[in-house]
C-alpha positions as CSV (number, residue, x, y, z in Angstrom):
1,X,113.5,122.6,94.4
2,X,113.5,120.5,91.4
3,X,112.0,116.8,92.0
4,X,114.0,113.9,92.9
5,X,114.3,111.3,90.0
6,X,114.3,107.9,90.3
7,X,115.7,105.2,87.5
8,X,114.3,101.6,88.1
9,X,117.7,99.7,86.9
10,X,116.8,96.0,85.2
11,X,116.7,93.4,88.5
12,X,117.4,90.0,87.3
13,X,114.7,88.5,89.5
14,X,111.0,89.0,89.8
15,X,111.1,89.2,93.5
16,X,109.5,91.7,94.6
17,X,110.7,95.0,95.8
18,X,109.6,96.4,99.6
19,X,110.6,100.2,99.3
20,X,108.8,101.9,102.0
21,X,111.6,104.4,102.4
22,X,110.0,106.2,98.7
23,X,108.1,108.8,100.4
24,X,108.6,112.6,99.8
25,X,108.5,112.6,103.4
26,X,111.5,111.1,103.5
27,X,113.4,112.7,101.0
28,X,112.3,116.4,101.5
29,X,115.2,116.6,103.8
30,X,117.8,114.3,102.2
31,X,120.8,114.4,99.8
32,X,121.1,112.9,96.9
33,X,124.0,110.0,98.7
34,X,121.5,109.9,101.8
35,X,118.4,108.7,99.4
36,X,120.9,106.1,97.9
37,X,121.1,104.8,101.0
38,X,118.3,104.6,102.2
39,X,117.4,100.6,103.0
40,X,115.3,98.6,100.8
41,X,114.3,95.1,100.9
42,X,114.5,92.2,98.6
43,X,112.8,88.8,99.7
44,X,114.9,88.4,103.3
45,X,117.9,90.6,102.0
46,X,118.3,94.5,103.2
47,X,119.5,96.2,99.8
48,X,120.5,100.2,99.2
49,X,117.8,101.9,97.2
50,X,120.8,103.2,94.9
51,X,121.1,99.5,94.1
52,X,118.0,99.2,92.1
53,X,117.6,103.1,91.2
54,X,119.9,105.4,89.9
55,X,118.7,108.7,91.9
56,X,118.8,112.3,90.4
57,X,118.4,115.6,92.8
58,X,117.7,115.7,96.6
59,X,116.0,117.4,99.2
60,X,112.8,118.1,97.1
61,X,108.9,116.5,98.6
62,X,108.3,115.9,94.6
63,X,109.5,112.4,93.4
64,X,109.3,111.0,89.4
65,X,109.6,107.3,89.5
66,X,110.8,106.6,86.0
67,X,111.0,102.4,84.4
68,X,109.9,99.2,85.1
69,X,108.2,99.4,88.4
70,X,105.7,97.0,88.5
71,X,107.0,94.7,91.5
72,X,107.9,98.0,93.4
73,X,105.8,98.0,96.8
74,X,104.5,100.4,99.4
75,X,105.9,103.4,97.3
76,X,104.2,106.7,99.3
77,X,103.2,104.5,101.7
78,X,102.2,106.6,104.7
79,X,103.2,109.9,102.7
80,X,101.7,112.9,104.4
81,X,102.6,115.8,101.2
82,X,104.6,116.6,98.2
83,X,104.4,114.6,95.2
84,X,104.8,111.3,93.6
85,X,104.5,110.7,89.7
86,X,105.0,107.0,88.1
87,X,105.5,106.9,84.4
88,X,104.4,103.7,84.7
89,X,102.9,100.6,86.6
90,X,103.3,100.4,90.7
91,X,103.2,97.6,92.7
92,X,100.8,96.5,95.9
93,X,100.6,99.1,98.7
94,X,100.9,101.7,97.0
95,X,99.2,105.0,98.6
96,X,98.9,102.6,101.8
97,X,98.0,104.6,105.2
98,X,98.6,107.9,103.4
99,X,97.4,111.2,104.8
100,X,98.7,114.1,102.2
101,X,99.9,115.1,98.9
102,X,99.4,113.6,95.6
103,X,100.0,110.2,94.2
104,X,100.3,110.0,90.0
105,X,100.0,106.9,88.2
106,X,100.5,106.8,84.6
107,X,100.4,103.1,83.9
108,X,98.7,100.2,86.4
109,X,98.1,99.7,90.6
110,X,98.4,96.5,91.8
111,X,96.5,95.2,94.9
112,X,95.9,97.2,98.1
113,X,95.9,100.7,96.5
114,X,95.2,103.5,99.1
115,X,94.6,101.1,101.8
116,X,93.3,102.7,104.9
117,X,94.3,106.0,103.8
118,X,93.2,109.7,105.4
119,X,94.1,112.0,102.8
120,X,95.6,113.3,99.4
121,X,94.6,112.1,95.9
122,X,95.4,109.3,93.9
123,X,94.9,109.2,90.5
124,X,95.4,106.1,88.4
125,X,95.5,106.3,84.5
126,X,95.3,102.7,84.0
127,X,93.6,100.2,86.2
128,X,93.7,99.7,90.0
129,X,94.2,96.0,91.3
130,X,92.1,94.1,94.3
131,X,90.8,95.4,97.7
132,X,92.0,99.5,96.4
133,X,90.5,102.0,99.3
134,X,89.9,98.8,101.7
135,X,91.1,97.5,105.0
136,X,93.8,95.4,105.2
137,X,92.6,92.0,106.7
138,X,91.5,92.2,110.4
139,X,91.6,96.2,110.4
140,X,87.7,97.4,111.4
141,X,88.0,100.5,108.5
142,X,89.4,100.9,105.1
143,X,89.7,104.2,103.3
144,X,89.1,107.2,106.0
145,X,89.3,110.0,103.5
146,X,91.1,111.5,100.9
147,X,90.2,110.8,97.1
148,X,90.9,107.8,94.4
149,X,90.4,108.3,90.8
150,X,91.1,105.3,88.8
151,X,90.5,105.9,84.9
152,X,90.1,102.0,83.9
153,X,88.8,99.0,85.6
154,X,89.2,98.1,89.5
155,X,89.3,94.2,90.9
156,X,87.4,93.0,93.6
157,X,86.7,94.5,97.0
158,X,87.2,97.9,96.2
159,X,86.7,100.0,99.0
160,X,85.1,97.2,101.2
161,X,85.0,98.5,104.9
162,X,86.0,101.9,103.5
163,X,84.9,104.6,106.5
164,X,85.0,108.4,104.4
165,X,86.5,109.6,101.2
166,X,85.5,109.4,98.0
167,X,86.5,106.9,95.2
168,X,85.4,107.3,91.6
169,X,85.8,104.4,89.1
170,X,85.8,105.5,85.6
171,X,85.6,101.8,84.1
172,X,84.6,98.7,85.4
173,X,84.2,97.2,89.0
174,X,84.4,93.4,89.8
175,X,82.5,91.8,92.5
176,X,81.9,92.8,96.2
177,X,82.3,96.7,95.4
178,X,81.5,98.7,98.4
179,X,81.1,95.3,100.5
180,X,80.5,96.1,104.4
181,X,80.6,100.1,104.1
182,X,80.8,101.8,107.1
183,X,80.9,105.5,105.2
184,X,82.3,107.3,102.6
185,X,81.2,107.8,98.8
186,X,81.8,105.6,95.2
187,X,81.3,106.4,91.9
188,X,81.2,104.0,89.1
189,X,80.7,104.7,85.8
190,X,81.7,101.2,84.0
191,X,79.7,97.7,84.6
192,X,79.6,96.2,88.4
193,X,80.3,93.0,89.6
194,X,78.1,90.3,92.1
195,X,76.9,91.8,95.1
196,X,77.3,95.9,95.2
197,X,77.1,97.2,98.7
198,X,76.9,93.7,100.3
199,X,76.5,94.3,104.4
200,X,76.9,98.2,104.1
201,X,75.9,100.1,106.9
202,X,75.7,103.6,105.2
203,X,77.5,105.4,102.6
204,X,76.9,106.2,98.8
205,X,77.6,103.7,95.9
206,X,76.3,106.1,92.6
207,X,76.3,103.2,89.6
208,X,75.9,104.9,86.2
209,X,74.7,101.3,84.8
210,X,71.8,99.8,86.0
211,X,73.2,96.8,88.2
212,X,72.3,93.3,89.9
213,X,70.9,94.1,93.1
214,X,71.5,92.1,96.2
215,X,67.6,91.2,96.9
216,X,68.2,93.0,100.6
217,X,68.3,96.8,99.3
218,X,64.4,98.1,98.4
219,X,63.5,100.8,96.0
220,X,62.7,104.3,97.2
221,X,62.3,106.5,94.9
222,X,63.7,109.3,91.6
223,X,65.0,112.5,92.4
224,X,67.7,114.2,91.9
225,X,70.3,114.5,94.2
226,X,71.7,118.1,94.6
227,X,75.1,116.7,96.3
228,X,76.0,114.6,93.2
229,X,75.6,117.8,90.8
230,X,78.5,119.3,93.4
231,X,80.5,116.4,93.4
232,X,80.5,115.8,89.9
233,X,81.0,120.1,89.6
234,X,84.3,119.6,92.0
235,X,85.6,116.5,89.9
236,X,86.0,118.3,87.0
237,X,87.6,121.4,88.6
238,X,89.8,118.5,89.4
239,X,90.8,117.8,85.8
240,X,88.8,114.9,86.0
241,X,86.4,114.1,83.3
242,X,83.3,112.2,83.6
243,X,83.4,109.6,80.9
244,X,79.0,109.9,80.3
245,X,76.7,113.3,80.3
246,X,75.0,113.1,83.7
247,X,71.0,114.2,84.1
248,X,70.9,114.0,87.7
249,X,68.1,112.0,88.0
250,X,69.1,108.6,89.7
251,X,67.1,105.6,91.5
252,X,67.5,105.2,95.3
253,X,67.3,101.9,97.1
254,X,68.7,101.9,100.6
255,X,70.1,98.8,102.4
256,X,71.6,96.3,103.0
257,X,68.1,95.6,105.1
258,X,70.6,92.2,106.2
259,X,72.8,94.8,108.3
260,X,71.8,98.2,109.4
261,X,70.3,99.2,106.0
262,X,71.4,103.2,106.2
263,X,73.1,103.0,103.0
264,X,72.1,104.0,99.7
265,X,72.9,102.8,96.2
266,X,72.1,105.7,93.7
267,X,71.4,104.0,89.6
268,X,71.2,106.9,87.2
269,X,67.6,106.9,85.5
């Protein structure tokens, strides 16, 4: 079937919009008049999703999100397959609790991106807000699995509490990256913030720039790490491509000696 289209019409407000119903889930078995009709919400008020899209197909799991969706939240939001491309920004939530498919992000994520999700692949073009691959607040586990690619620069947070999956950061990382890891694997190729790995328990933060250490994670040793070589080998059968020439070698300190101190941070030599 050919993918359902969506048009973001102009909205004379910057309120933003709660469209949780966005999911190929959801529209895999739809018609066209049944996805216009499908609720959306704006501030306290229940809208049609026709009323801020003009829609294109039905009863396809692949969805192109076409215009100026920047305030649109919680699009794939608990998605489980198919397909979601944005030509262009996306809003908080996006890739929230989601367990399947694919996720396509041409411009920017705002906050929140991939929150506590268990599968699929997200791949961001631009860069990814705060808290992307976290817990939402009070949750004991952020990102369980899946993977989250972001090309540019993440804010801060990033996959604090995640659990499993992988995230890799092409650019930049803000403070508190990897903060109170329970599991789970990040790559970061740009500068990091304050505080890497803060209260990690276990998991992998690989840093392609030396960093700032907190003074609670203690050297080990150099070697070369046989699972990043595979990683990096699946990344680019991914179509993704690492942004330096990696030699393998890396420096290992394990902490945070302030919590159970089974994690590892991984600074290429």
């Amino acid at each position: 079937m050919p993918p359902v289209v969506l048009h973001m019409q102009q909205v004379p407000t910057n309120i933003p919009i709660e469209a949780e119903s966005i999911s190929p889930d959801l529209f895999v078995e739809r018609s066209q008049a049944e996805i216009e009709a499908m609720p959306v919400t704006l501030g306290n008020e229940s809208h049609r999703l026709g009323d801020f899209f003009k829609v294109e197909g039905e009863r396809s799991d692949e969805i192109i999100i076409e215009g100026c969706t920047g305030r649109v939240r919680w699009i794939g939001s608990g998605m489980t397959r198919g397909r979601v491309v944005v030509r262009g920004n996306v809003g908080m939530h996006a890739g929230s609790y989601m367990r399947g498919g694919e996720i396509l992000i041409d411009g920017n994520a705002d906050d929140f991106l991939g929150v506590e999700m268990q599968g699929g692949l997200i791949r961001v073009k631009g860069n990814a807000g705060h808290r992307a691959g976290s817990a939402y607040r009070g949750s004991k586990y952020g990102m369980q699995g899946g993977i989250i690619v972001v090309d540019g620069n993440v804010g801060h947070e990033v996959g604090a509490y995640m659990r499993r999956g992988l995230m890799v950061i092409k650019g930049n990382a803000a403070d508190f990256l990897g903060t109170m890891m329970a599991n789970g694997t990040i790559c970061l190729f740009g500068q990091a913030g304050l505080r890497t790995g803060g209260g990690m328990e276990k998991g992998t933060i690989f840093c392609q720039q030396s960093i700032e250490l907190l003074p609670t994670f203690a050297y080990d040793c150099v070697y070369a790490p046989v699972f990043l070589r595979m990683l990096f080998k699946g990344l680019r059968r991914l179509g993704v491509e690492l942004p330096v020439p990696i030699n393998g070698l890396v420096r290992r300190y394990h902490g945070d000696l302030a919590d159970v101190g089974k994690g590892e941070i991984l600074i290429a030599a």
